[in-house]
N, C-alpha and C positions, 0 to 999 in steps of 0.2 A: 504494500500500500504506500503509496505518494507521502511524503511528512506532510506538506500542505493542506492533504486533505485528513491526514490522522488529527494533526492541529486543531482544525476548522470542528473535528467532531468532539473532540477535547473541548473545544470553548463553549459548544451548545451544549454537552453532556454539563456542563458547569452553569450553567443558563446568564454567561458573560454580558450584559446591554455591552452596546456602541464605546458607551461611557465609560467604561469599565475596562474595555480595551485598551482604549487610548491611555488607560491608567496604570499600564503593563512596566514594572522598572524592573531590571535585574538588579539586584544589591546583595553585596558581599555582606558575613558574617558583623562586620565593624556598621558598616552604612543601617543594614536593618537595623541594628539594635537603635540608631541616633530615631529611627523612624519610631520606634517602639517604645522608647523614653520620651518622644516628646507627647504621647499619648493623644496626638489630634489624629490621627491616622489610623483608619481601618485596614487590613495589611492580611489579605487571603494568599497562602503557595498555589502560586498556578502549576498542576499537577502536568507532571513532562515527562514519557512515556520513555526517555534514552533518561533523563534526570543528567545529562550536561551541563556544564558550569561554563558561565557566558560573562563576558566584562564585567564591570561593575559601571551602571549607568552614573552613579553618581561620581565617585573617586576616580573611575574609568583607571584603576591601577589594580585591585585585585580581582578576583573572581565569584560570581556567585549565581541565586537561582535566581526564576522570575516571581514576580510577586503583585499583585492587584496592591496601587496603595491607592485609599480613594482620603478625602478630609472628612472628618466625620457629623 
């Protein structure tokens, strides 16, 4: 099966809106937690079928997963 479209069934099985997408960050270990301590943020693992470790959106230095962060 295509990842795009394994993806694509991954984000409906997770019943993702539009919004929710575009609110997709990868954050390493250090980065989530600044997310998690500052307690405005709702912060779901978007579930990844290989579970790869991808940049870090914010530090763009270490590695980590993806994460829904929306404000709360």
């Amino acid at each position: 099966m295509d990842d795009t479209v394994r993806e694509q069934e991954m984000y409906e099985e997770m019943a993702l809106t539009p919004e929710m997408i575009k609110s997709i960050r990868t954050l390493c270990a250090t980065c989530l937690r600044h997310f998690v301590e500052a307690k405005a943020f709702k912060i779901a693992l978007v579930p990844s079928a290989d579970r790869s470790m991808d940049t870090c959106t914010v530090c763009q230095t270490r590695r980590g997963h993806d994460y829904v962060v929306m404000h709360r």
